[in-house]
N, C-alpha and C positions, 0 to 999 in steps of 0.2 A: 418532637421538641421535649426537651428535658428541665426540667425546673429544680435546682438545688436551693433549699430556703436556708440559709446559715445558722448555727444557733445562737443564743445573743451569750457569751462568753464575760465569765468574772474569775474570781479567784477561788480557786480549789485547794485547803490545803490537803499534805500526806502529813498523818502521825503516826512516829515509830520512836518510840523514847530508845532504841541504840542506834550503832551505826552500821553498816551492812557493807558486804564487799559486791563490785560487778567490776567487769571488763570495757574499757576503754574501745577507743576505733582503732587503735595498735593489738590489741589481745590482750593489753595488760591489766593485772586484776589490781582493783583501787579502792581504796576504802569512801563510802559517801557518810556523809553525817547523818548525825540524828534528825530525824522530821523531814527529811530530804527526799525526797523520791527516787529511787535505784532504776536509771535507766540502762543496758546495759546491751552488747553486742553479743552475737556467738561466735566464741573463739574457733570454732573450727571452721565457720565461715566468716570473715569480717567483710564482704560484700552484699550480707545481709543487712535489712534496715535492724536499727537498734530494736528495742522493746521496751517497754518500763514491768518491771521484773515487782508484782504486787506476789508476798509471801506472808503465809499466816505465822504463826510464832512459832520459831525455832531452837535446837539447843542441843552442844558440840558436849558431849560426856566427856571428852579427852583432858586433859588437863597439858598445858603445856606443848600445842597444837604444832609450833616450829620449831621447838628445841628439843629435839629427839635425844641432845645428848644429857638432859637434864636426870641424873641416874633416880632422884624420890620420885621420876612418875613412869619414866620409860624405864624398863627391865632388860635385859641383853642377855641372849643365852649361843653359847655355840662360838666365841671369840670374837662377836660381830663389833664393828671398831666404824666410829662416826666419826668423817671428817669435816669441822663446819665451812662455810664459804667454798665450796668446790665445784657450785655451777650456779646461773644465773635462773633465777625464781619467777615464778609469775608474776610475780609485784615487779619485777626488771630492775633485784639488787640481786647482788651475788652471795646470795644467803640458803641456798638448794644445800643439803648435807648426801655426802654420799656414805649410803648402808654400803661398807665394804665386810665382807663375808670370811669367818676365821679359817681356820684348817680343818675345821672337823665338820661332821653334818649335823645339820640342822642350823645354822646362824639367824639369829630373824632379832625384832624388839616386840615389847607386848607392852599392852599397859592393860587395868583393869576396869572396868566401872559396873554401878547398879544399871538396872532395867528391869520391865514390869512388866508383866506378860499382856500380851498383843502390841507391844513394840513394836514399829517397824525401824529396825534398824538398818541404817546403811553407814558402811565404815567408808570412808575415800581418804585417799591421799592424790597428790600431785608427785608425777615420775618422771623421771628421763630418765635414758639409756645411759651407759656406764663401763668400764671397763671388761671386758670379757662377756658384753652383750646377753649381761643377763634378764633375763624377768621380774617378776614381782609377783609373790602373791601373798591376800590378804584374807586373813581366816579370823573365824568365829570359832572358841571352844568354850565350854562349859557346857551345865545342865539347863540353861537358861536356850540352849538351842538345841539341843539332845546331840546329834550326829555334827559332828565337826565341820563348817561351813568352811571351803577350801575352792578357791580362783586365782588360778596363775592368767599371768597377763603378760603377754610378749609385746615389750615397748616397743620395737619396731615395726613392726608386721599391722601391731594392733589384735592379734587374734590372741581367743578367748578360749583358757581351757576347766572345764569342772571337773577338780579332784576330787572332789569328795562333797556330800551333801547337793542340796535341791536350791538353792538361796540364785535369785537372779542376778546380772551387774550393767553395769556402763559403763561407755567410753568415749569420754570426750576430749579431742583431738585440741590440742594449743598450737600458738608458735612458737618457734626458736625449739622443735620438736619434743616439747611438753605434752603429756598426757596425763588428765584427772582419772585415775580408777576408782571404781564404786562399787561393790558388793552389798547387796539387800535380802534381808532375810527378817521375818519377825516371830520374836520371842514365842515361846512357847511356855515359859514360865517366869516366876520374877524371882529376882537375885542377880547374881553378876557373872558376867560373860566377858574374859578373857579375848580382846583381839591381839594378832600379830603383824607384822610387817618383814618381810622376811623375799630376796633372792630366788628365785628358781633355774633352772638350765634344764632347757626344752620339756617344760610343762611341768618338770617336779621338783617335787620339794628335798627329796633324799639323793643328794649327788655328792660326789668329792672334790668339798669346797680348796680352794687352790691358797688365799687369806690377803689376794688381791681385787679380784673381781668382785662386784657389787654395780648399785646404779643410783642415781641422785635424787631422793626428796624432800617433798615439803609438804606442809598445811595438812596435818592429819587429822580426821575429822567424823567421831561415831555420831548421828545422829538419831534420835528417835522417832521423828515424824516422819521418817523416807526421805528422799535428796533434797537438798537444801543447797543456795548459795551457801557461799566460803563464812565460817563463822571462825576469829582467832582466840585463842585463852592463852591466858599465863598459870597461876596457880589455881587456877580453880577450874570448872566448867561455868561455859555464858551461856547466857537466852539471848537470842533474838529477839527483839520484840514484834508483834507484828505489823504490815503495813497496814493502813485505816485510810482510806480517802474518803474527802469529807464529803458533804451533802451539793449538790446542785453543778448546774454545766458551765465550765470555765478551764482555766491553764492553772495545770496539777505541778508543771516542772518545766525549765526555762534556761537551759546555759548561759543564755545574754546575761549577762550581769547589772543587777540593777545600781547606778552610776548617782540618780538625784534620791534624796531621801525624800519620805512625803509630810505634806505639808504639818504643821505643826503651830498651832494658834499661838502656844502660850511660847515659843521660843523666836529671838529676835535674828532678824535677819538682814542683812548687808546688802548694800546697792550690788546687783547684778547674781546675788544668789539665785542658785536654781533649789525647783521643789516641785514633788507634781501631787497630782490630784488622787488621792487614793481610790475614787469612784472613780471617775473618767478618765485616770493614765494619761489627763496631759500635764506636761511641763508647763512653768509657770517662772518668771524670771521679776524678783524685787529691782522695781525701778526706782527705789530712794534708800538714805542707811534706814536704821532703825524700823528698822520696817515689825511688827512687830501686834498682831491682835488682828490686822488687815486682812478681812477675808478674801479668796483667789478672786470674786466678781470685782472687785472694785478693781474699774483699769487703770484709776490715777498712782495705786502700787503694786500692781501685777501687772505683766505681759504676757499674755496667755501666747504659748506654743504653740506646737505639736506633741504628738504623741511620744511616752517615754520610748527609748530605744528596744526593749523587749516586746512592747504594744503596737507598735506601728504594724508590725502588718496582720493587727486582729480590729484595725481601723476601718471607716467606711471610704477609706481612700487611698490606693495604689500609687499618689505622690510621695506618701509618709514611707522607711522603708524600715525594717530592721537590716542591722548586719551584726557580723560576728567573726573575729576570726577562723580560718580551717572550720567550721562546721557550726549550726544554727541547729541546736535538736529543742521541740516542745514538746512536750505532752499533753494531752484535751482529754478531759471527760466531759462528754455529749451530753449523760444521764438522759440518751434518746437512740431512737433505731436512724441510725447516720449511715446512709451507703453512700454520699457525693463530698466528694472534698477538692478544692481547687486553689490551687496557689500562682499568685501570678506578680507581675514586676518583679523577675526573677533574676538575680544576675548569679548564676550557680554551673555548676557540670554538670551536680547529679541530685537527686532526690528521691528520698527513701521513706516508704511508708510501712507503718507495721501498726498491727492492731492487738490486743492481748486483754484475753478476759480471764478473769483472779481465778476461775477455778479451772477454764480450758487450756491455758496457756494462749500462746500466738494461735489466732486463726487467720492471719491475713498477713502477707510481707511479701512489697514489691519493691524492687528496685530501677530507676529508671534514668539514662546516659540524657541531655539536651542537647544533646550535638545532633545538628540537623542536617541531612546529607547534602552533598557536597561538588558529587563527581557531575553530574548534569550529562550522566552516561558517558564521557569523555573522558582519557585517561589524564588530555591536562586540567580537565576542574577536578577529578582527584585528586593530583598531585599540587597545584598551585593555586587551586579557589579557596578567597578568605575562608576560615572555618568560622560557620556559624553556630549560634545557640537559641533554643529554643528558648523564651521567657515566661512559659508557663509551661504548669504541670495542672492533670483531672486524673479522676477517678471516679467512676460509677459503681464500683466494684466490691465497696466493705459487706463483710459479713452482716448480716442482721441478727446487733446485739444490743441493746438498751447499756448496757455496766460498762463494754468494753472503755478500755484505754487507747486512743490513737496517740503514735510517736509518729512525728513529720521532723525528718531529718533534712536538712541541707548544705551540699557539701562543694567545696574549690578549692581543690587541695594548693596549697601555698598560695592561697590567696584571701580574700573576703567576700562571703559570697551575702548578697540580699534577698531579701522580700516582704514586696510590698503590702501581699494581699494573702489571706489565709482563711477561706472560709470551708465551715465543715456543717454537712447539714442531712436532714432526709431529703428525697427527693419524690417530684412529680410527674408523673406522663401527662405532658403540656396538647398532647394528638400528634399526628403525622405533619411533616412539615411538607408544604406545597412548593412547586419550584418556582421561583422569583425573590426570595431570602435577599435582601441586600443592607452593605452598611456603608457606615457613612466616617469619616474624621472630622469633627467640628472643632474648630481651631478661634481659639476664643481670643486672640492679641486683634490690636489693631495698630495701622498704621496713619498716621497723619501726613499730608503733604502739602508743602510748602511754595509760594510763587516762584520761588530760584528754585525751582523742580527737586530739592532734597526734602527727603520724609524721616520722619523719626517713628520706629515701630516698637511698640512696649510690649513685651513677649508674654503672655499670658500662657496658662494654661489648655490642653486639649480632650474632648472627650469622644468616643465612639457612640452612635449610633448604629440601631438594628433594626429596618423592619420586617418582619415573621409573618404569614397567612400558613396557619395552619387547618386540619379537620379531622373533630373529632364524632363524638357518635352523638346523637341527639341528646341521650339523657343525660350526657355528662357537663353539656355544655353550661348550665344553670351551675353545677357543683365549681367549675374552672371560674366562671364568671363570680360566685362567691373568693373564690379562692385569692382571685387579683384580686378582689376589692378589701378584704383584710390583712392585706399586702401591701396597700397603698405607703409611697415613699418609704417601703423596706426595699434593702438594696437585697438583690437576686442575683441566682449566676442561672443566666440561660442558655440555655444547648440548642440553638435553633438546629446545628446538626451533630451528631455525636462522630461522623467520620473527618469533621473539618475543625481544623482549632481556629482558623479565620470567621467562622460563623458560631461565634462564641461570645457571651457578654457579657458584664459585671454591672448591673445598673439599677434603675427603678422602671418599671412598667408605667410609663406617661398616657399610655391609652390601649384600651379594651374596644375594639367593636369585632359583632359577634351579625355574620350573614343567615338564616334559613330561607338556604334555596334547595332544602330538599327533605327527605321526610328520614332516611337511615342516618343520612350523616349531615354536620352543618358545618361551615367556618368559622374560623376568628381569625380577627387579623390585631398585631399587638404592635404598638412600638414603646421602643429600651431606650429610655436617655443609659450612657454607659458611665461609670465615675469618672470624677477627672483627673487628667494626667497630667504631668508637667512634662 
């Protein structure tokens, strides 16, 4: 048996006084605001779970990142001639320029900037392929790198060639057959370093340009700190600023959009206004006008709800639901060692988990379909048995990281997908579970009936029951038995088995008894009131 404890969840903010670019569940790269949390996809896989993308402070030396054709910051040497609007950009306008290449050799653009010795520089642009299927390559020259820094890059293919110099690179694959290239190298001394952007045919740089062929980019971007998210500039070089997440475990970032504003003493409020509780995230609905100084306890002017729309399912009850349209992504920080996470009252396809700690990156990203088989070994319950869904998702499985960031994604493509329940927590080896596990549906409506034999039944609520007889080993027994007992009326997710989702529970432990009938090992046997359902 497994014991996930949840952690008790509040509000986390991110501060980043700019605004930062990530990629969408399309590939498309978007601008997030300031103080906002950058959660973001990998473009080269978008059936990866997202991530939220925590970066320390960054900064694009370029001046003028997407107008290449701006002549005071980009330079042109070799007839090289920029056409703007000639293919469709990361952002998904049609604003890609394509470097088309003069008659003579060498055609490329440069711009110049400072840097300081031990730099680490990485120059990237965004490419596509182009007429006469040319390449790309992006160079480092001056003394600030001694030997001239030279990588061609074949947009198609994707392979990587070193002209010249020791400098490493990247390549990361887009859609609508976009490729970010990267070259890294750091400085050797301070002063300024010339990069270029410039054409190649099959790996070089010295060919006999034709003054048509060329290929299409964008977002050029020298950075000093090594790779960085997309940083844009106009006339100047930006900073980044860095991401900060603040102190304690709660929800860092939230696409649900928050709909009621919270509560507010001193402002006056309208029969039927909604407002919620900035501590407890319920909604709360004015039942007179002027409502107005009336704190949320008094019921003669509030009607206390449910949980706001984004809260509901960090609630202690799986009736309450979040929904969203196309996708529900959150982000948790734990601020604990959390390897169990379990989401349930799910009305979704798919759900995607990803884990990401600010110095390692992603250590953890799974992706997982609810469609639950189907054929019953027969070709016609393949072919004609309702398709079903699974309504929960677990994992036993996080990394052990105190810092990390958990993203729990959930997704129904053109539709609205829910959930009820969302708990993340460490976990417990509750001992081995004994056979005899069973549960139960308690169905809390009743019916009345009447002497002309008709009843009228008031639908109430339902909850699961679980009773578990586990054994564990003598001396842990005293430690488990503390363990319920600091436990009492916290809601638990128990794994009476970890191979059966039917012997699985979301509830409070109602009772502890504990057998010694023997000297290596003893029992317990527990029962789980489950939450309740509607």
């Amino acid at each position: 048996m497994i014991i996930v404890d949840p952690v008790a969840l509040g509000d986390v903010a991110c501060t980043r006084a700019s605004p930062k670019w990530v990629y969408d569940r399309t590939g498309t790269l978007v601008e997030v605001p300031a103080n906002t949390l950058g959660v973001t996809y990998d473009p080269a896989d978008l059936s990866r779970a997202p991530y939220a993308l925590v970066e320390p402070e960054g900064r694009n030396l370029l001046r003028y990142s997407e107008q290449f054709d701006n002549v005071g910051a980009w330079g042109r040497q070799g007839g090289v001639t920029l056409d703007p609007g000639a293919a469709l950009a990361p952002n998904g306008q049609m604003v890609a320029m394509q470097l088309r290449e003069g008659q003579t050799t060498g055609a490329y653009i440069t711009q110049t900037a400072a840097v300081e010795l031990g730099d680490r520089l990485a120059l990237s642009v965004y490419a596509k392929l182009g007429p006469g299927e040319r390449g790309l390559a992006l160079i480092f020259t001056g003394p600030t790198v001694a030997v001239n820094q030279i990588v061609s890059f074949d947009l198609g293919t994707l392979d990587v060639t070193a002209i010249s110099g020791s400098s490493e690179w990247l390549v990361e694959r887009l859609p609508n057959a976009l490729v970010r290239c990267t070259i890294i190298f750091t400085a050797v001394a301070s002063g300024f370093v010339a990069v270029q952007i410039r054409p190649t045919l099959n790996g070089s740089i010295t060919y006999a340009c034709d003054g048509v062929s060329g290929n299409y980019i964008f977002g050029a971007m020298l950075a000093n700190r090594g790779p960085s998210s997309y940083i844009k500039t106009e006339d100047a070089p930006v900073t980044r600023a860095a991401d900060v997440i603040g102190a304690g475990a709660g929800l860092v970032y939230s696409n649900v959009p928050m709909v009621e504003l919270p509560y507010n003493a001193a402002t006056t409020y309208a029969k039927d206004a909604a407002v919620y509780d900035p501590v407890t995230k319920i909604v709360y609905w004015s039942m007179q006008a002027a409502n107005v100084g009336k704190p949320l306890s008094d019921g003669s002017w509030w009607n206390k709800r449910t949980a706001i729309n984004r809260w509901a399912m960090f609630d202690d009850r799986n009736s309450t639901v979040t929904s969203n349209p196309q996708e529900i992504i959150t982000v948790i920080s734990a601020k604990a060692i959390t390897q169990g996470l379990f989401a349930g009252a799910l009305d979704a396809s798919e759900v995607r988990v990803s884990m990401a700690h600010p110095t390692r990156g992603v250590v953890y990203s799974e992706t997982r379909r609810l469609v639950l088989p189907r054929s019953g070994s027969s070709f016609y319950g393949w072919c004609f048995n309702r398709l079903r869904m699974r309504t929960w998702f677990r994992t036993l499985k996080l990394p052990v990281f105190a810092n990390a960031l958990v993203t729990i994604a959930i997704l129904k493509s053109g539709g609205v997908p829910k959930c009820g329940m969302a708990m993340l927590g460490p976990t417990e080896d509750g001992g081995g579970t004994l056979m005899g596990l069973s549960t139960e549906l308690k169905d809390y409506s009743t019916t009345t009936f009447f002497p002309d034999g008709s009843s009228d039944t008031v639908v109430r609520g339902f909850s699961k029951r679980m009773s578990v007889d586990v054994t564990v080993e003598r001396d842990r027994v005293e430690a488990l038995e503390d363990y319920f007992a600091k436990r009492r009326q916290k809601t638990l997710v128990i794994f009476g088995s970890t191979l059966r989702g039917d012997a699985m529970l979301v509830g409070k432990v109602s009772s502890f008894r504990k057998v010694i009938d023997s000297y290596p090992r003893s029992k317990m046997a527990l029962q789980v009131e489950g939450v309740l359902s509607q």
